[in-house]
C-alpha positions as CSV (number, residue, x, y, z in Angstrom):
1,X,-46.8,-8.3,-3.7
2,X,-46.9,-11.4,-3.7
3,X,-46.6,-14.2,-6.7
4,X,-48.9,-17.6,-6.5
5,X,-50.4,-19.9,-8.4
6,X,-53.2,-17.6,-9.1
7,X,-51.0,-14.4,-10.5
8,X,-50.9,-13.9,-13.8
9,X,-47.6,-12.7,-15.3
10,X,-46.8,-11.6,-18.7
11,X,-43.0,-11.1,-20.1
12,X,-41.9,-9.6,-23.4
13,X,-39.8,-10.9,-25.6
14,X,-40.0,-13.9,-23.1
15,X,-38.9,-16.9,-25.9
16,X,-35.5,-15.9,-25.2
17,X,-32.7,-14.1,-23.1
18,X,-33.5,-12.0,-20.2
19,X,-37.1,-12.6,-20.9
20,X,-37.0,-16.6,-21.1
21,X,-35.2,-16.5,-17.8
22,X,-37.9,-13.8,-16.4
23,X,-40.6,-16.2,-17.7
24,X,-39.0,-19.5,-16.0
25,X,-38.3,-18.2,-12.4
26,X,-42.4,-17.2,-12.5
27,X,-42.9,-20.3,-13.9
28,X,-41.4,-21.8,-11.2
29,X,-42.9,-20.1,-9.0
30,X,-46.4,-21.8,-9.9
31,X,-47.5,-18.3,-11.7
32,X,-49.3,-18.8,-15.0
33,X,-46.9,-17.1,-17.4
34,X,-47.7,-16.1,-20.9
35,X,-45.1,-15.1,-23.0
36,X,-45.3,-12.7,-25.7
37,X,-42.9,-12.8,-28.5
38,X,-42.3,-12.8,-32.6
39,X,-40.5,-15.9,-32.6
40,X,-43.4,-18.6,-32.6
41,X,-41.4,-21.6,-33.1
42,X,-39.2,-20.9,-30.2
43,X,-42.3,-19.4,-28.3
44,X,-44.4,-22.5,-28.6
45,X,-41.4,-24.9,-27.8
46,X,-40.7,-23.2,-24.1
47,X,-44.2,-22.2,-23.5
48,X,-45.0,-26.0,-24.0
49,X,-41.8,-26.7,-21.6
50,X,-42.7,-24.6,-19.2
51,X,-46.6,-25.0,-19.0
52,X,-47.1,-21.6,-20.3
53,X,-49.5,-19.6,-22.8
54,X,-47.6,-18.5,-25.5
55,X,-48.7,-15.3,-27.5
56,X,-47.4,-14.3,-31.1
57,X,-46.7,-10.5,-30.7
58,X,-45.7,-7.5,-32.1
59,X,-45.4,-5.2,-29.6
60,X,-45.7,-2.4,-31.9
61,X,-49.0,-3.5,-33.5
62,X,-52.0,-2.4,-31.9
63,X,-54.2,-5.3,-33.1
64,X,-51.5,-7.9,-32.6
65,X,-51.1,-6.6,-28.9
66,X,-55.3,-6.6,-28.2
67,X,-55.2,-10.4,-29.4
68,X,-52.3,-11.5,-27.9
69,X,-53.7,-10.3,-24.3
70,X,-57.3,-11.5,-25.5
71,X,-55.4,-14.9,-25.5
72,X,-53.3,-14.4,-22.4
73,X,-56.1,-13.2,-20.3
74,X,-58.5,-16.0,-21.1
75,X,-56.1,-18.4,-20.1
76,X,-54.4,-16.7,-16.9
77,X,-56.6,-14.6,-16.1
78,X,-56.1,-10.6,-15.9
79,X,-52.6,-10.3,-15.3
80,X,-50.9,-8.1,-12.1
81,X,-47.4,-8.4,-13.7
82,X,-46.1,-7.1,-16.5
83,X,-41.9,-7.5,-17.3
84,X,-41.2,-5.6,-20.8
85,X,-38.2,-7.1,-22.4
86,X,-38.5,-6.8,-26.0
87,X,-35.9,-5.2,-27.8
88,X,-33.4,-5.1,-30.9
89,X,-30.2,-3.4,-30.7
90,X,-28.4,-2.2,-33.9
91,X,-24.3,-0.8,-34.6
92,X,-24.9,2.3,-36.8
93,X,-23.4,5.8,-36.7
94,X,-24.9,8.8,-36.8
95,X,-23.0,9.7,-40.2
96,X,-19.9,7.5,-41.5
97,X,-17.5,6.9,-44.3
98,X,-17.4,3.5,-46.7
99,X,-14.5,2.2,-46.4
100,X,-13.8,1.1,-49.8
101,X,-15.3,4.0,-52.0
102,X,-15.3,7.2,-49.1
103,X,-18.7,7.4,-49.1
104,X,-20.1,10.0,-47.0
105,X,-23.5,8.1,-45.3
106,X,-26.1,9.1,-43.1
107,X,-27.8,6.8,-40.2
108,X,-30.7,5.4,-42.2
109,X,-33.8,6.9,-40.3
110,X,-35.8,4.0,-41.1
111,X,-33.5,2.0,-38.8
112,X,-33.5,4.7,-36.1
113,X,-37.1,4.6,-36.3
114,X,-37.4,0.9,-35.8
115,X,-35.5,0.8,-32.7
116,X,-37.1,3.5,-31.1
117,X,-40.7,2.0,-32.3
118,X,-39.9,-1.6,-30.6
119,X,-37.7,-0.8,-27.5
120,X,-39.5,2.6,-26.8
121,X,-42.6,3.1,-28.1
122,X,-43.0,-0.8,-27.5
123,X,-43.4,-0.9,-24.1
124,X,-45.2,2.0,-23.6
125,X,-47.7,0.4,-25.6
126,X,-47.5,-3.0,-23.5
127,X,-47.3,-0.9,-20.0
128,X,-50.2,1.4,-20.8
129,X,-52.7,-1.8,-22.3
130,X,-51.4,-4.0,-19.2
131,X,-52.1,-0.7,-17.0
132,X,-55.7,-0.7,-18.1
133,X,-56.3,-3.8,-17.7
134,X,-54.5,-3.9,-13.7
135,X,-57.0,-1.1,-13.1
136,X,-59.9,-3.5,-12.7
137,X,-58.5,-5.8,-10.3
138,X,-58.9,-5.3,-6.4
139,X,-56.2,-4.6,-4.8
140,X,-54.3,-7.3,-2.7
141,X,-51.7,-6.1,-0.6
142,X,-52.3,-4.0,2.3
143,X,-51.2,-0.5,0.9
144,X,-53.7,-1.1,-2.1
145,X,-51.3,-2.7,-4.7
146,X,-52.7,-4.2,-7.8
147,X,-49.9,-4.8,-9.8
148,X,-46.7,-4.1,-11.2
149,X,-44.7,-3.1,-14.4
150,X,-41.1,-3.5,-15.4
151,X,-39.5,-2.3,-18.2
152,X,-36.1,-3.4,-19.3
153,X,-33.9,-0.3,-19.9
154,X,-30.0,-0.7,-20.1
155,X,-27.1,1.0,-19.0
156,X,-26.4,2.6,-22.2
157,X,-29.5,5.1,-21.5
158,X,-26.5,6.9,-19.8
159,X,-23.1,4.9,-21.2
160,X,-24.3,4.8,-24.7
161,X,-21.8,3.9,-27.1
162,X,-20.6,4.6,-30.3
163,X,-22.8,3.4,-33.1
164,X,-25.4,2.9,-30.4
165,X,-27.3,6.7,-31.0
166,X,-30.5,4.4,-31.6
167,X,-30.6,2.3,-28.8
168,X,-29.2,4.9,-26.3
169,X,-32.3,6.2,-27.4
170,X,-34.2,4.1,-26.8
171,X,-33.6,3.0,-23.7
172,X,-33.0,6.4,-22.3
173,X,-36.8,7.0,-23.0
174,X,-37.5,4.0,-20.8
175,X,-35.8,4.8,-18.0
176,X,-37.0,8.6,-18.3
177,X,-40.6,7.8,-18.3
178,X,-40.7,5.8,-15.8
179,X,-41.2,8.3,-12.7
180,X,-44.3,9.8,-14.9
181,X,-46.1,6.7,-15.6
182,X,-45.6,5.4,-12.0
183,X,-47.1,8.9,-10.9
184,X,-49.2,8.6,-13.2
185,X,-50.6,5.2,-11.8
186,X,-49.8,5.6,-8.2
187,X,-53.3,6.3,-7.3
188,X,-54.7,2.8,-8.8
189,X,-51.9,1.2,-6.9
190,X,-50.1,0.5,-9.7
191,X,-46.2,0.4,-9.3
192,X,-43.6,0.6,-12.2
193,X,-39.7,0.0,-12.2
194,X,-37.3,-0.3,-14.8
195,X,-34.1,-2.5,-14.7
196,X,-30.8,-1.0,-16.6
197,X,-29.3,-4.4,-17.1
198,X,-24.9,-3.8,-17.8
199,X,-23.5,-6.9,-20.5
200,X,-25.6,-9.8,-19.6
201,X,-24.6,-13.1,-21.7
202,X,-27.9,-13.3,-23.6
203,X,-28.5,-14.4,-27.3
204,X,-27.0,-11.9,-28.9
205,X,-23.4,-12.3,-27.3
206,X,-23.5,-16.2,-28.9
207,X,-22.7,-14.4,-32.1
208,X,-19.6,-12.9,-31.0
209,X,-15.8,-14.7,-31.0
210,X,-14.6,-16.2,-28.1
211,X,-12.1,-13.4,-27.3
212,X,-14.9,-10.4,-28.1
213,X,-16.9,-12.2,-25.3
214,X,-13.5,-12.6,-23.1
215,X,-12.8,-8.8,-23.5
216,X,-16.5,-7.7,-23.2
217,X,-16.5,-10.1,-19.5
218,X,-13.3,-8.2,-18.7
219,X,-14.9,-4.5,-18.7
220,X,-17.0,-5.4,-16.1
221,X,-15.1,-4.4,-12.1
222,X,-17.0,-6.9,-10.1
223,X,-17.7,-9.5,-10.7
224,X,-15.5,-9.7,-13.8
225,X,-17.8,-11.6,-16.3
226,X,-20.8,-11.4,-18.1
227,X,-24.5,-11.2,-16.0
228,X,-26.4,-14.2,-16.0
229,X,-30.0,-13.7,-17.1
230,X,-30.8,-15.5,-14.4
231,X,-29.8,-12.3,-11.9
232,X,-31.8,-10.2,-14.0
233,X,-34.9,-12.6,-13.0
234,X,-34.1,-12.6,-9.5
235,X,-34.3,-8.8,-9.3
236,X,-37.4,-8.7,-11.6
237,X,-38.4,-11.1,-8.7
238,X,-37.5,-8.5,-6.1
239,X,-38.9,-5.7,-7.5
240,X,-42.2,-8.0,-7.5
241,X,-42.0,-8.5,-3.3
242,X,-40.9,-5.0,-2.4
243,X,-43.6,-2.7,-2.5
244,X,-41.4,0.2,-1.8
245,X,-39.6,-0.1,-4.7
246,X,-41.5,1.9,-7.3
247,X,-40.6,5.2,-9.7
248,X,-37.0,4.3,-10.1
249,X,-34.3,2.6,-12.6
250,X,-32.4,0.1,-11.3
251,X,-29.1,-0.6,-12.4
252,X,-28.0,-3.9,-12.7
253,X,-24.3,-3.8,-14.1
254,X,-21.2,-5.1,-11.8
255,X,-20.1,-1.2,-11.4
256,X,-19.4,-1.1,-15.3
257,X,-19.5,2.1,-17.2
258,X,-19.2,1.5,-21.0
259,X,-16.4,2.8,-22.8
260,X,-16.9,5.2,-26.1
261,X,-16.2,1.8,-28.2
């Protein structure tokens, strides 16, 4: 398929990391983006940069998801891609000990809960109220395509690590329901793919010392650093153009495989 000036795109979580860098390659691309995230200030500020629409979202909120694309539709139109990349990640074991008193304690369900509501249930949400809406377009490639979807999995749906029970999770679901949905949608040419991104240098590794960065690079064979979110855009841009791809997770890593910690 094809992206233009008159395809409508919208990204998850796209004020920031993979997403911001999903939302700027279509942006350059002359698509009209909208970006969905929590994070207004940041949201406005890059939507305003870019020429976008920007969407205050909760991805897990019904209501908050039908306004949002109310918004985003009436000013791009009815959108033919959809790139999920909204997510939290948390460091919590199943059961541990305090260090200071001995403590015996439990993974707080509330917390698993939360990480499998956002990253899971999240953009099944997204992907089944963009699906809907891709239904009533005609197609526009040759085979019948009408859009696409791609959710954002990771490679610790099979590498998971420890404390990462949760997001393993998670993003285990995504990349296991994605044959099923794209079955599912196959017949309203509808294709869905889902990206298992390795250690890609996004917010959340800012946090992190120098040398935690350094060794984190350092697991990765080839090449030996961290991704850039930019080479996650230019395979969500990939995806996008090849119509064969469809049903699958991708992943995206430098031949890394996590270690237990």
């Amino acid at each position: 398929m094809k992206i233009d000036e008159t395809t409508g795109v919208i990204v998850t979580g796209g004020a920031s990391g993979l997403g911001e860098a999903t939302a700027r390659f279509f942006a350059a691309m002359g698509a009209k983006v909208a970006l969905f995230d929590m994070n207004a200030e940041r949201g406005d500020a890059l939507a305003s940069q870019l020429g976008c629409t920007f969407c205050e979202t909760n991805v897990t909120d019904e209501a908050s998801v039908d306004a949002a694309l109310e918004k985003a539709r009436a000013a791009n139109g009815q959108e033919r891609v959809l790139v999920n990349c909204a997510g939290i990640a948390i460091g919590t074991k199943t059961a541990s000990r305090k260090r200071d008193t001995g403590a015996i304690v439990p993974h707080p369900l509330s917390d698993f809960a939360r990480v499998i509501n956002i990253n899971l249930i999240g953009t099944f949400h997204m992907t089944a109220k963009s699906s809907a809406g891709m239904m009533t377009l005609d197609p526009i490639t040759d085979d019948g395509g009408r859009g696409v979807v791609i959710n954002t999995s990771s490679v610790a749906a099979t590498d998971g690590q420890m404390g990462q029970a949760a997001y393993a999770a998670s993003k285990a679901g995504v990349a296991g329901m994605t044959l099923p949905i794209a079955r599912d949608l196959a017949r309203e040419g509808i294709r869905v793919v889902a990206i298992q991104p390795g250690l890609f240098h996004t917010p959340m590794f800012d946090t992190l010392p120098e040398e935690a960065r350094v060794a984190l690079a350092a697991m990765t064979p080839f090449p030996s650093r961290l991704g850039n979110p930019a080479e996650f855009a230019s395979l969500v841009q990939h995806i996008v153009a090849n119509d064969m791809l469809n049903g699958e997770s991708i992943r995206l890593d430098g031949a890394v495989r996590l270690a237990p910690k």
